[in-house]
PQR file with spaces between the fields and no chain letter, atoms N, CA, C, O and H, PARSE charges and radii, in Angstrom:
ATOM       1  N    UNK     1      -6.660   -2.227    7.501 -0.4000 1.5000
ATOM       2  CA   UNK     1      -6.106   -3.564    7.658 -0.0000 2.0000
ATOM       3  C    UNK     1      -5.775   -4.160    6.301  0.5500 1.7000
ATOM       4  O    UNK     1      -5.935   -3.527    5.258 -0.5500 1.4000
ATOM       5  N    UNK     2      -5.299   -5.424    6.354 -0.4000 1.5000
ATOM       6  CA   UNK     2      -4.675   -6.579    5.316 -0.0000 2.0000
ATOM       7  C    UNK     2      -6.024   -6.376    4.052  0.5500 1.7000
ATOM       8  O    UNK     2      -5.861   -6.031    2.882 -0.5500 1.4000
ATOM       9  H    UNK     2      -5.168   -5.939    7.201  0.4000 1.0000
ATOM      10  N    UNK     3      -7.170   -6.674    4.656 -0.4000 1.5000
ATOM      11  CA   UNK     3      -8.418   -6.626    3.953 -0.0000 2.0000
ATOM      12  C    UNK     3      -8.782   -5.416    3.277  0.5500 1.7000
ATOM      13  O    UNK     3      -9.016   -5.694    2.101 -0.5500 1.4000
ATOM      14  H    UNK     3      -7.302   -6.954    5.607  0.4000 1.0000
ATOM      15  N    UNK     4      -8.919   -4.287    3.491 -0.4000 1.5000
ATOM      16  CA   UNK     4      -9.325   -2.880    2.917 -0.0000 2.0000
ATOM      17  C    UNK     4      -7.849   -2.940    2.087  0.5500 1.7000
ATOM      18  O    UNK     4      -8.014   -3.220    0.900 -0.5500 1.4000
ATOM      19  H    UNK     4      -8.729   -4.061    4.446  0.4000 1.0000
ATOM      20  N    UNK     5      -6.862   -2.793    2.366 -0.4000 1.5000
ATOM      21  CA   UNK     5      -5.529   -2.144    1.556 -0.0000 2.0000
ATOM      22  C    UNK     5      -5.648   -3.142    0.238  0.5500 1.7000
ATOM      23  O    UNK     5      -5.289   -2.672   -0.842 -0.5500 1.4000
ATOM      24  H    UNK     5      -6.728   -2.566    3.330  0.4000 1.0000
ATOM      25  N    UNK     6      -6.187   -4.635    0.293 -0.4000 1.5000
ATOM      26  CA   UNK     6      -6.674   -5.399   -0.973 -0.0000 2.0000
ATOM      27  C    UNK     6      -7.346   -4.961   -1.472  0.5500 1.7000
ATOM      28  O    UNK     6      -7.580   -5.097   -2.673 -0.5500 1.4000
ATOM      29  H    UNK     6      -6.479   -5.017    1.170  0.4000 1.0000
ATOM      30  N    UNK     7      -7.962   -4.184   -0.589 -0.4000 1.5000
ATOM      31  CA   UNK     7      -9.137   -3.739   -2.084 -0.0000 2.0000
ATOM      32  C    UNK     7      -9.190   -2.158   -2.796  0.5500 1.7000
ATOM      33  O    UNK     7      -9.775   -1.823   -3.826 -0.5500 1.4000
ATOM      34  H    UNK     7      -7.772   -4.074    0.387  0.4000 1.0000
ATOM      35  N    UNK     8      -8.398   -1.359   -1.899 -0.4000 1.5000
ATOM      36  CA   UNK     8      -7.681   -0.318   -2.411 -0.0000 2.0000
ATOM      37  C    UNK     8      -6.820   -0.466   -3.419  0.5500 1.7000
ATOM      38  O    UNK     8      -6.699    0.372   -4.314 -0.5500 1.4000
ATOM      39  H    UNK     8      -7.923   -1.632   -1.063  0.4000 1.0000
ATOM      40  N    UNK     9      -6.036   -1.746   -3.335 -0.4000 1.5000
ATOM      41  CA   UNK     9      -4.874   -2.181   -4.431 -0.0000 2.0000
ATOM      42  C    UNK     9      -5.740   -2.311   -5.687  0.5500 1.7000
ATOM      43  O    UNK     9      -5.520   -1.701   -6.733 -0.5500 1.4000
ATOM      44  H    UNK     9      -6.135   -2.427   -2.608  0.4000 1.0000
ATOM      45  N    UNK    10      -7.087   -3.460   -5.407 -0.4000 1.5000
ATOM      46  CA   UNK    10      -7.627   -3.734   -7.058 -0.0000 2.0000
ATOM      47  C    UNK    10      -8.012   -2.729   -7.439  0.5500 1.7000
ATOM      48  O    UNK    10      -7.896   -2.644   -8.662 -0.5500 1.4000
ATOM      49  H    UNK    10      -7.265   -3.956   -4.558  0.4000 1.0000
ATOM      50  N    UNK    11      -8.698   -1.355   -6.692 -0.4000 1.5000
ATOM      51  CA   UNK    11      -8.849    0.002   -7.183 -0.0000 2.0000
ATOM      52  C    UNK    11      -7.926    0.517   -8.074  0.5500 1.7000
ATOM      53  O    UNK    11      -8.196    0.718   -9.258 -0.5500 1.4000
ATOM      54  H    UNK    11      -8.793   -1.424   -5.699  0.4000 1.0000
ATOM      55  N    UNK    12      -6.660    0.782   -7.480 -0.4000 1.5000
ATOM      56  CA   UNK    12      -5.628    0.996   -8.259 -0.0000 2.0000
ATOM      57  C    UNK    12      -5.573    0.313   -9.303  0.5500 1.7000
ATOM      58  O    UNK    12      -5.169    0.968  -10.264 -0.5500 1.4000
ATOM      59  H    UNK    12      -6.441    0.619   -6.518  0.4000 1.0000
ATOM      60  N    UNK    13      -5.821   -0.781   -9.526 -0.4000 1.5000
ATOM      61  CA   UNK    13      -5.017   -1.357  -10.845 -0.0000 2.0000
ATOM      62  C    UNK    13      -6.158   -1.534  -11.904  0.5500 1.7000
ATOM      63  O    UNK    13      -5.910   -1.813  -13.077 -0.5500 1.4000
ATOM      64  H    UNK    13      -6.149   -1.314   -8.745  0.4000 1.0000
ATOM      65  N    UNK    14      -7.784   -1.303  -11.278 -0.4000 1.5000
ATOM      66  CA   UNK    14      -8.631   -0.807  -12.422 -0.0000 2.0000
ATOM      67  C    UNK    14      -8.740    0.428  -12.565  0.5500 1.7000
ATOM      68  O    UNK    14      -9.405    0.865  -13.505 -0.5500 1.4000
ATOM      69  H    UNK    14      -7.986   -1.077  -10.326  0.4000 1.0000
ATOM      70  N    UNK    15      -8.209    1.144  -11.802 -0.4000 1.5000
ATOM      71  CA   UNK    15      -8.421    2.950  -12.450 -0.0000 2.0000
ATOM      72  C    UNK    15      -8.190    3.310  -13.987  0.5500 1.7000
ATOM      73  O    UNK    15      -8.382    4.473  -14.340 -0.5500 1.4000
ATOM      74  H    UNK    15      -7.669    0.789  -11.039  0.4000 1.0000
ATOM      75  N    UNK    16      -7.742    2.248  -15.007 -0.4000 1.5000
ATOM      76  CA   UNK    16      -7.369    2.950  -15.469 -0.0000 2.0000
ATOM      77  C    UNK    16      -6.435    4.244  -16.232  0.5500 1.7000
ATOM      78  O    UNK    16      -6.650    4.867  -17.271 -0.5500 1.4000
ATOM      79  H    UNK    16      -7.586    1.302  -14.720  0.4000 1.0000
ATOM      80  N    UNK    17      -5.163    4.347  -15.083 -0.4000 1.5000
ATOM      81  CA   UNK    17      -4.742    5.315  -14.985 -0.0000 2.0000
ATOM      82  C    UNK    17      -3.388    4.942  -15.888  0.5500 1.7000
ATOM      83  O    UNK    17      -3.294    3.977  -16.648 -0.5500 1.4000
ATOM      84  H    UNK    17      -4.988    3.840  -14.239  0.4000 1.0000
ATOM      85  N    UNK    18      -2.343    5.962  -15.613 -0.4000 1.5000
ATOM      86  CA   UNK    18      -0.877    5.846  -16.296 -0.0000 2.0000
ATOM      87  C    UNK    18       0.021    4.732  -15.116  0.5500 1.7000
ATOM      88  O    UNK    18      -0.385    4.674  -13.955 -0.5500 1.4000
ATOM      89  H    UNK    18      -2.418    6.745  -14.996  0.4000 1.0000
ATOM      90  N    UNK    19       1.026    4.047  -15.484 -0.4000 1.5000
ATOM      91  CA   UNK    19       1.743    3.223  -14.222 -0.0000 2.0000
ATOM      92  C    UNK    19       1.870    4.158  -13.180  0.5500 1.7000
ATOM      93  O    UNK    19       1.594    3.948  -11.999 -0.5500 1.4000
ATOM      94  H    UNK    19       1.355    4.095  -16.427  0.4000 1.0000
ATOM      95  N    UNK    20       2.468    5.608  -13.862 -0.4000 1.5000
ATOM      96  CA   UNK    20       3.434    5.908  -12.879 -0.0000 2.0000
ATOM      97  C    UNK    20       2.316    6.865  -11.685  0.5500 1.7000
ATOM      98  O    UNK    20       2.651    7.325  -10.594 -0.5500 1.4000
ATOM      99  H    UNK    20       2.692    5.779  -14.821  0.4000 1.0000
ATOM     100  N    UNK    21       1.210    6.927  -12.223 -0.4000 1.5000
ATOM     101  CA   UNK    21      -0.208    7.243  -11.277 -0.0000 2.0000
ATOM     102  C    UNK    21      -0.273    6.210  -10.596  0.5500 1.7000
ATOM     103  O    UNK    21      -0.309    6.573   -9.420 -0.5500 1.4000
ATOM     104  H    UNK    21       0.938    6.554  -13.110  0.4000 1.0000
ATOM     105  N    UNK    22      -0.312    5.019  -10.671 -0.4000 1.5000
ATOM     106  CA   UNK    22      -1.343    3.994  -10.159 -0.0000 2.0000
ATOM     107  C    UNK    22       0.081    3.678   -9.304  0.5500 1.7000
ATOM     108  O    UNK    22      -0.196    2.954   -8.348 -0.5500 1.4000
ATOM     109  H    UNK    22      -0.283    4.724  -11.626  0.4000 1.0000
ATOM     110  N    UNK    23       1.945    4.096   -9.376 -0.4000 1.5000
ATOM     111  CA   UNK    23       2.431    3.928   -8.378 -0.0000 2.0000
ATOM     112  C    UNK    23       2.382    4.973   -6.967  0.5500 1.7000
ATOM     113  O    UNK    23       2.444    4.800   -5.750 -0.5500 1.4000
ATOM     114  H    UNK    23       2.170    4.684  -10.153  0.4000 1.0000
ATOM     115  N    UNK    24       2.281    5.761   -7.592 -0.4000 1.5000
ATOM     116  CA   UNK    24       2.649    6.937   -6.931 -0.0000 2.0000
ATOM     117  C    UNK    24       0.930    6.599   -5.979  0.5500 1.7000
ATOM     118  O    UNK    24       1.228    6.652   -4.786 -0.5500 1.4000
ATOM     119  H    UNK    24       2.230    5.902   -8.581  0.4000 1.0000
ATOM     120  N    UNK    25      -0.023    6.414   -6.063 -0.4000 1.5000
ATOM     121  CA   UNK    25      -0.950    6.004   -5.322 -0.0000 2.0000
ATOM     122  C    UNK    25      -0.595    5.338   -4.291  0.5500 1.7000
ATOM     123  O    UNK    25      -0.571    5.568   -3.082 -0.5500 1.4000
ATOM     124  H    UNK    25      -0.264    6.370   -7.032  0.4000 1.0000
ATOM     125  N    UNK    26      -0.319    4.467   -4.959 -0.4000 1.5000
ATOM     126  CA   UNK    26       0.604    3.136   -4.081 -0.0000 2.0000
ATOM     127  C    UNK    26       1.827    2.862   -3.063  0.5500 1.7000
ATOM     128  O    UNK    26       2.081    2.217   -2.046 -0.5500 1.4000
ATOM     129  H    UNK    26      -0.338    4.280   -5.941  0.4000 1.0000
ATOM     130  N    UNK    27       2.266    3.521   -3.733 -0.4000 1.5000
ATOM     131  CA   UNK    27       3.565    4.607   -2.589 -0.0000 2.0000
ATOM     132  C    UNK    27       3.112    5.774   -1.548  0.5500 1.7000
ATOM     133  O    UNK    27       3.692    6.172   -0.539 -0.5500 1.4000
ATOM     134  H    UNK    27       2.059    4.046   -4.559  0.4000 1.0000
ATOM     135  N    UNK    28       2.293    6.050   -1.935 -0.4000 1.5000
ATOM     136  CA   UNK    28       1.450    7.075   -0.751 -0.0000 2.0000
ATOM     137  C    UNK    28       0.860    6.176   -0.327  0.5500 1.7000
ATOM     138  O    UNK    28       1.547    5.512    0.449 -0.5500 1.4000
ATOM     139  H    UNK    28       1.821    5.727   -2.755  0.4000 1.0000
ATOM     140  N    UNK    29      -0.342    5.739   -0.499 -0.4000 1.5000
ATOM     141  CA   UNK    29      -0.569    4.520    0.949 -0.0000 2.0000
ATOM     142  C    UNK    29       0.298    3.666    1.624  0.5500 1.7000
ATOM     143  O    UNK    29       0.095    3.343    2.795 -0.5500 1.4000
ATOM     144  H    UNK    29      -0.900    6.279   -1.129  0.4000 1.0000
ATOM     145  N    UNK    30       1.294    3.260    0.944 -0.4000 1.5000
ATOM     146  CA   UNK    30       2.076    2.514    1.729 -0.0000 2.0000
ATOM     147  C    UNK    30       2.584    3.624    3.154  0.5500 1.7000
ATOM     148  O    UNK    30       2.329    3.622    4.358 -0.5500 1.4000
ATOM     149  H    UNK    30       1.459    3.522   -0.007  0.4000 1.0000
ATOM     150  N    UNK    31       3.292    4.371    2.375 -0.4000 1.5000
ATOM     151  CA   UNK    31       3.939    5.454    3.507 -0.0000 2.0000
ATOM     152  C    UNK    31       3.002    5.769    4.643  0.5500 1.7000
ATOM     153  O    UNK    31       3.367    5.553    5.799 -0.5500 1.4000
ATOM     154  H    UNK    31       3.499    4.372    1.397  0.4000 1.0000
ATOM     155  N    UNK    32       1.837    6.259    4.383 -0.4000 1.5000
ATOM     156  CA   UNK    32       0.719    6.357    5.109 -0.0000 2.0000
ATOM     157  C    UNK    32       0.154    5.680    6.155  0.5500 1.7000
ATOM     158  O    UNK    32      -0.373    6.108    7.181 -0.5500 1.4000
ATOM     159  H    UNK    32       1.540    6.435    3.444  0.4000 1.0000
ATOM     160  N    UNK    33       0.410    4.095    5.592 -0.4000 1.5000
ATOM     161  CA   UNK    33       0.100    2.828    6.331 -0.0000 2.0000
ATOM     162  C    UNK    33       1.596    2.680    7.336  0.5500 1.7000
ATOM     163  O    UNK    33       1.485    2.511    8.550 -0.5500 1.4000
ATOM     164  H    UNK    33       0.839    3.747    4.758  0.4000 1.0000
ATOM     165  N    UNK    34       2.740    2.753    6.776 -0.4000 1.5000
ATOM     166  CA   UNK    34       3.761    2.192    7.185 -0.0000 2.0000
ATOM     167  C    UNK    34       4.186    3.527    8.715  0.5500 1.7000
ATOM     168  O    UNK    34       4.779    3.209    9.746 -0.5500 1.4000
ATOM     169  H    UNK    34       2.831    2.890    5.789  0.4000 1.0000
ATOM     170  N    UNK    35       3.692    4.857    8.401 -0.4000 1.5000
ATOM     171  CA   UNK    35       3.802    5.801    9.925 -0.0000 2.0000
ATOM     172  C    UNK    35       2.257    5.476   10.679  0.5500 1.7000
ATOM     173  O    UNK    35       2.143    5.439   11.904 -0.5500 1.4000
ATOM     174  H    UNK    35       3.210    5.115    7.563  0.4000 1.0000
ATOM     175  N    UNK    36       1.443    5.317   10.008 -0.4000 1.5000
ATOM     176  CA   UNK    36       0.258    5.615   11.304 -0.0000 2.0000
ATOM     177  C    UNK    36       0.701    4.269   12.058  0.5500 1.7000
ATOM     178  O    UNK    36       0.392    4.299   13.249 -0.5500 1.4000
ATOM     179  H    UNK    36       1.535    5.347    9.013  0.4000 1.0000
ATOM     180  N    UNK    37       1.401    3.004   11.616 -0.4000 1.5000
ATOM     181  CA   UNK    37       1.685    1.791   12.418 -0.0000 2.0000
ATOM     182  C    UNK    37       2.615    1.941   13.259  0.5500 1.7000
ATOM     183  O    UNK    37       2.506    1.232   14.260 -0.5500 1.4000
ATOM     184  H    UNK    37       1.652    2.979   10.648  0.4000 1.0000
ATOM     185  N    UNK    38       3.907    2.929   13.188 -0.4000 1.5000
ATOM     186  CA   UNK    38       4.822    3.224   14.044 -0.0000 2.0000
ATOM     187  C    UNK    38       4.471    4.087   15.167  0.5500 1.7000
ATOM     188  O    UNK    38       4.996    4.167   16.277 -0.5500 1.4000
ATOM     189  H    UNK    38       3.996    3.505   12.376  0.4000 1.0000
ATOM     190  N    UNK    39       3.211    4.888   14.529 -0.4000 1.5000
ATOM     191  CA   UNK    39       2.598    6.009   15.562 -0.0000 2.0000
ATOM     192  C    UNK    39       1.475    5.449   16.679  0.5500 1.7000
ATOM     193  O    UNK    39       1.119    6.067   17.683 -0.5500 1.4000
ATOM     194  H    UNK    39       2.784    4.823   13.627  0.4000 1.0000
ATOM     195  N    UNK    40       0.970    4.023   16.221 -0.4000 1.5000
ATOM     196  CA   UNK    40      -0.182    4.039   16.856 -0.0000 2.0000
ATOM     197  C    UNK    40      -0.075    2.882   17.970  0.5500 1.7000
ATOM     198  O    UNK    40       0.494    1.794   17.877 -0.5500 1.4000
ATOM     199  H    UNK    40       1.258    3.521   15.406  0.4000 1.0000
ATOM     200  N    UNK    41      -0.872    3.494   19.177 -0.4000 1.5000
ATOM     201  CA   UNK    41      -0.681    2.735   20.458 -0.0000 2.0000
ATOM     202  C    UNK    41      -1.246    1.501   20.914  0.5500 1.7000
ATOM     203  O    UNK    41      -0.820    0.661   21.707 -0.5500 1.4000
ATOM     204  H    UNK    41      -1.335    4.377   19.252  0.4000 1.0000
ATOM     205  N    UNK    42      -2.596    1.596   20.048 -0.4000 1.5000
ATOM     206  CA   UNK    42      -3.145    0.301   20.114 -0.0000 2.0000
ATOM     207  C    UNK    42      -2.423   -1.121   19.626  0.5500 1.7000
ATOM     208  O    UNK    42      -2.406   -1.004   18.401 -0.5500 1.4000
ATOM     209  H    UNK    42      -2.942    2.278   19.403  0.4000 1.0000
ATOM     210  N    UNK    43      -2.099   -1.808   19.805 -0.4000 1.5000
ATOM     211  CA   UNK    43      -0.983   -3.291   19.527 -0.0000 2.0000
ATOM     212  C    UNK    43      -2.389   -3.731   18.291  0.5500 1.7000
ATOM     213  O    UNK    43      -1.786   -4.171   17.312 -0.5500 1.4000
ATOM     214  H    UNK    43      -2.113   -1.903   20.801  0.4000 1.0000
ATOM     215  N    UNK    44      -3.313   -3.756   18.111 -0.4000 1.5000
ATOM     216  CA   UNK    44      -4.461   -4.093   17.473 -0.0000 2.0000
ATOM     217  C    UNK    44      -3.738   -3.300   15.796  0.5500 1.7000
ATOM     218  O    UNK    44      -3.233   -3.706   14.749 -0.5500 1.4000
ATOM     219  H    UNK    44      -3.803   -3.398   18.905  0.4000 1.0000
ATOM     220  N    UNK    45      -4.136   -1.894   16.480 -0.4000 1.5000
ATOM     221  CA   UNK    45      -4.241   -1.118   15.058 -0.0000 2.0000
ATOM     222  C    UNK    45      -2.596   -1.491   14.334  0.5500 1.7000
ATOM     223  O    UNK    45      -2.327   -1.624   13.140 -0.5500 1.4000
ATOM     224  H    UNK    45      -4.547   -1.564   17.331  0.4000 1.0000
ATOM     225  N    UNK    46      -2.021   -1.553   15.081 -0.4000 1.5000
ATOM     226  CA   UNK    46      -0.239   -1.102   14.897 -0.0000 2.0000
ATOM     227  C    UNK    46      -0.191   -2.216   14.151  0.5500 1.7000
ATOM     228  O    UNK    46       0.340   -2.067   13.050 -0.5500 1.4000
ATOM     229  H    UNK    46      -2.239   -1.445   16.051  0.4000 1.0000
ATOM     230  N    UNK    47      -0.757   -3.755   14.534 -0.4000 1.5000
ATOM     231  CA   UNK    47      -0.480   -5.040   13.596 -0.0000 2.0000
ATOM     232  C    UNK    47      -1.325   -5.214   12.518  0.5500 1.7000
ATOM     233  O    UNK    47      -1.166   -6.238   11.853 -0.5500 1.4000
ATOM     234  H    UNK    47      -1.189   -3.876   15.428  0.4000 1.0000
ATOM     235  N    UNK    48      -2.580   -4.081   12.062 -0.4000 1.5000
ATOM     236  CA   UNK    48      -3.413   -3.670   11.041 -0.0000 2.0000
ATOM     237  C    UNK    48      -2.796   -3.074   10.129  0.5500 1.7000
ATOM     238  O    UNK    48      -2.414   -3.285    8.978 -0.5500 1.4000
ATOM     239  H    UNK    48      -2.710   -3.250   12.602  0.4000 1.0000
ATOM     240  N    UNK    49      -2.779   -2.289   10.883 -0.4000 1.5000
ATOM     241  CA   UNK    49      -1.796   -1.462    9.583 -0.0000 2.0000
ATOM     242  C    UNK    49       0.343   -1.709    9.255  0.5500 1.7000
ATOM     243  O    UNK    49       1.224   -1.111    8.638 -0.5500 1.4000
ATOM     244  H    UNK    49      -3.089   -2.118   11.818  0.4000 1.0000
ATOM     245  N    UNK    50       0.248   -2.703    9.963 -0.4000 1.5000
ATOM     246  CA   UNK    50       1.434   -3.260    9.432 -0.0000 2.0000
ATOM     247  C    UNK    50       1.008   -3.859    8.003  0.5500 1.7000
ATOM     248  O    UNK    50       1.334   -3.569    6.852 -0.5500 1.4000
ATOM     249  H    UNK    50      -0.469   -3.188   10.465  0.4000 1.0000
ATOM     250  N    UNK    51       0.251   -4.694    8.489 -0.4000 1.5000
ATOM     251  CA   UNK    51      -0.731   -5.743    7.153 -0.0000 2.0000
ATOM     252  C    UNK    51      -0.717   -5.070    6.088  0.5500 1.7000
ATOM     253  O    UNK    51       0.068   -5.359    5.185 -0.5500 1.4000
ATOM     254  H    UNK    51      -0.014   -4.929    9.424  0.4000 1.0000
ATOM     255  N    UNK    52      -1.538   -4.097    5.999 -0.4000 1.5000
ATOM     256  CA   UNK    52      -1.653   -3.075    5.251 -0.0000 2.0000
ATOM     257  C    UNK    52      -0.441   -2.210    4.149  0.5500 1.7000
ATOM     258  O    UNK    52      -0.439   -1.787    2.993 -0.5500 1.4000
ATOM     259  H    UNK    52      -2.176   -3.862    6.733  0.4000 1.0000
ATOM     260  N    UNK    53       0.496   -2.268    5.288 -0.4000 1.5000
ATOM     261  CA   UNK    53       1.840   -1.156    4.720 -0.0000 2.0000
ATOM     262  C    UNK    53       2.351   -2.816    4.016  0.5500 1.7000
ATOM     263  O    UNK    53       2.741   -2.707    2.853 -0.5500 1.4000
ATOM     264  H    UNK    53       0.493   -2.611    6.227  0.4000 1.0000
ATOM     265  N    UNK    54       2.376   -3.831    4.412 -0.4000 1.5000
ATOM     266  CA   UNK    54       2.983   -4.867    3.565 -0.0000 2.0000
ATOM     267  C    UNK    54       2.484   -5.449    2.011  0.5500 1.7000
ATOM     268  O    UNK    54       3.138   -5.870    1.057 -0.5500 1.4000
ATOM     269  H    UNK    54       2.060   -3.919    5.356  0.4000 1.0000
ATOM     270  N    UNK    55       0.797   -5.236    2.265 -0.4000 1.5000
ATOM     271  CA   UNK    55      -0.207   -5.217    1.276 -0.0000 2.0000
ATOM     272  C    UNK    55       0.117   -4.571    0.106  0.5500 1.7000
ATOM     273  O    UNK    55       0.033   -5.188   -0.956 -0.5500 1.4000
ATOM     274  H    UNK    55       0.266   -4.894    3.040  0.4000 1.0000
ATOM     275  N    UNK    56       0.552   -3.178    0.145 -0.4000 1.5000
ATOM     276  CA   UNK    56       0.540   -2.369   -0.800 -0.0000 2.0000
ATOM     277  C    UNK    56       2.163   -2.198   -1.170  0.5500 1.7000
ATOM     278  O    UNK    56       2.334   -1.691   -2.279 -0.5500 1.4000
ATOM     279  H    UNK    56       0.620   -2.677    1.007  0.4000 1.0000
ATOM     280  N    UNK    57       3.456   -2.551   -0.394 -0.4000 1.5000
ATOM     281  CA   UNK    57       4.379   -3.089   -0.494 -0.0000 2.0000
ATOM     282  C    UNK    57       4.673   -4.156   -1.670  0.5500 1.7000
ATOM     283  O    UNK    57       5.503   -3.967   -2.558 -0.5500 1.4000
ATOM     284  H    UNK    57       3.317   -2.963    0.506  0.4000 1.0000
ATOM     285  N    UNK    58       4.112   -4.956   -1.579 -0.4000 1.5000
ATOM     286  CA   UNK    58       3.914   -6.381   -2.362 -0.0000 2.0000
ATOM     287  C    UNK    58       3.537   -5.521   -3.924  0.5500 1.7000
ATOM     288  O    UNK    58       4.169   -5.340   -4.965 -0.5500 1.4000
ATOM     289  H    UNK    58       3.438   -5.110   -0.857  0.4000 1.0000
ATOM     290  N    UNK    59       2.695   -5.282   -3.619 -0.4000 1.5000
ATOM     291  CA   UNK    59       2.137   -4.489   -5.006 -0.0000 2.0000
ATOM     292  C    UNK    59       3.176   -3.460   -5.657  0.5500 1.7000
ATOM     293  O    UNK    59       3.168   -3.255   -6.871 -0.5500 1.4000
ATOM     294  H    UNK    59       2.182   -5.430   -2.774  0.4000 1.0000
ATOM     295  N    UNK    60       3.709   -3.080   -5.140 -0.4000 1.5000
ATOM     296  CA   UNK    60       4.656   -1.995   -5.578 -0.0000 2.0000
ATOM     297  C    UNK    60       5.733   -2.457   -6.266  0.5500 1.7000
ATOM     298  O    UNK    60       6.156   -2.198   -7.393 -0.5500 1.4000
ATOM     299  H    UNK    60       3.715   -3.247   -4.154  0.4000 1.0000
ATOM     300  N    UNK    61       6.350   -3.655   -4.844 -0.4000 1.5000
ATOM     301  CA   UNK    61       7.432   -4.460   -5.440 -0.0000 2.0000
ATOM     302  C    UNK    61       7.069   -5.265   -6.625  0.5500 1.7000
ATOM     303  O    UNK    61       8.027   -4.992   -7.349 -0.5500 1.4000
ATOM     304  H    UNK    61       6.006   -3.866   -3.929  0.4000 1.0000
ATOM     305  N    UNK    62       6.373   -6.028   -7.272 -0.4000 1.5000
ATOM     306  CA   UNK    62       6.164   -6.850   -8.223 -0.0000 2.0000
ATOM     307  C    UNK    62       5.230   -6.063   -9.473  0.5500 1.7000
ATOM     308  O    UNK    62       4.540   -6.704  -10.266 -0.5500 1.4000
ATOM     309  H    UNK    62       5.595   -6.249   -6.684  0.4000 1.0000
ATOM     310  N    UNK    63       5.380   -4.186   -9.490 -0.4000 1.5000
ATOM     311  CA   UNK    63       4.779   -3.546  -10.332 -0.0000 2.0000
ATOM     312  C    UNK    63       5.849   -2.276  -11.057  0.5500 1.7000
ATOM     313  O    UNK    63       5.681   -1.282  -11.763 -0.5500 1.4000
ATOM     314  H    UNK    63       5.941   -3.665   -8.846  0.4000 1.0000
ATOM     315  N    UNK    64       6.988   -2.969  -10.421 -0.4000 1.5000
ATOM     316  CA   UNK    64       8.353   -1.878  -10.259 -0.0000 2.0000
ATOM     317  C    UNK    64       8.740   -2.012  -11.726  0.5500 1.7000
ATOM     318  O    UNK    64       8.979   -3.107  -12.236 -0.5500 1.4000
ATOM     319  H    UNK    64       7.125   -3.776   -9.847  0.4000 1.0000
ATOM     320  N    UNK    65       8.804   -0.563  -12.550 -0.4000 1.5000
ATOM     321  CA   UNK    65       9.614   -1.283  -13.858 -0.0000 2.0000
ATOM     322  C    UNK    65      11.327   -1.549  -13.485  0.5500 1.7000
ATOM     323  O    UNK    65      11.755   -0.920  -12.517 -0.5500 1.4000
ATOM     324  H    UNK    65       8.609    0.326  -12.136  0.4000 1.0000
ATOM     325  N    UNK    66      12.121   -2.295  -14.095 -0.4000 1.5000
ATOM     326  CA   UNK    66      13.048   -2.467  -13.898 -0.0000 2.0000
ATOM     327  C    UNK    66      13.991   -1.408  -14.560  0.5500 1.7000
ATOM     328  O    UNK    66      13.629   -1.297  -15.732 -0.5500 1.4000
ATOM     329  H    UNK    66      11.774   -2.807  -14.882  0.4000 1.0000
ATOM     330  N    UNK    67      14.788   -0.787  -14.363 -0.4000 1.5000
ATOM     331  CA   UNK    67      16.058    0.020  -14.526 -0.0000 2.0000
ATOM     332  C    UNK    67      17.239    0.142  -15.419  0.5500 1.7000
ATOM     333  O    UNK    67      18.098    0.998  -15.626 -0.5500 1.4000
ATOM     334  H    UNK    67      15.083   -0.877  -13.411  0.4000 1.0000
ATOM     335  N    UNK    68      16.823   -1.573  -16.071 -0.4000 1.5000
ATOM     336  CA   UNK    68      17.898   -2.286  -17.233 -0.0000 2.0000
ATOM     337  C    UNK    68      17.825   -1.950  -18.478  0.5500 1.7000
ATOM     338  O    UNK    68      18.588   -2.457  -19.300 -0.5500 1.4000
ATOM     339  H    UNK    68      16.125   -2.268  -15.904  0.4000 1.0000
């Protein structure tokens, strides 16, 4: 849910690690979050892990280097 994927995120961003680690983390959970919600039957889990795939979304988007 909304709650765990927050705290997976502050994981990420104290690891420590290189950006392009701490995205690529981040991009795999999202993806992760964003099919088990399309896959799953429960209306409960499916709006959990929407939360979730948006959670780590947010993070991605506002951790993106820019291209310029």
């Amino acid at each position: 849910d909304g709650a765990k994927a927050r705290q997976s995120v502050n994981k990420i961003k104290g690891s420590g690690k290189t950006h392009a680690h701490k995205m690529q983390a981040a991009i795999a959970m999202s993806q992760r979050a964003k099919v088990a919600s399309q896959r799953a039957k429960d209306p409960e889990k499916k709006k959990d892990l929407g939360q979730a795939h948006k959670v780590y979304q947010r993070y991605i988007d506002t951790n993106k280097k820019s291209k310029d």
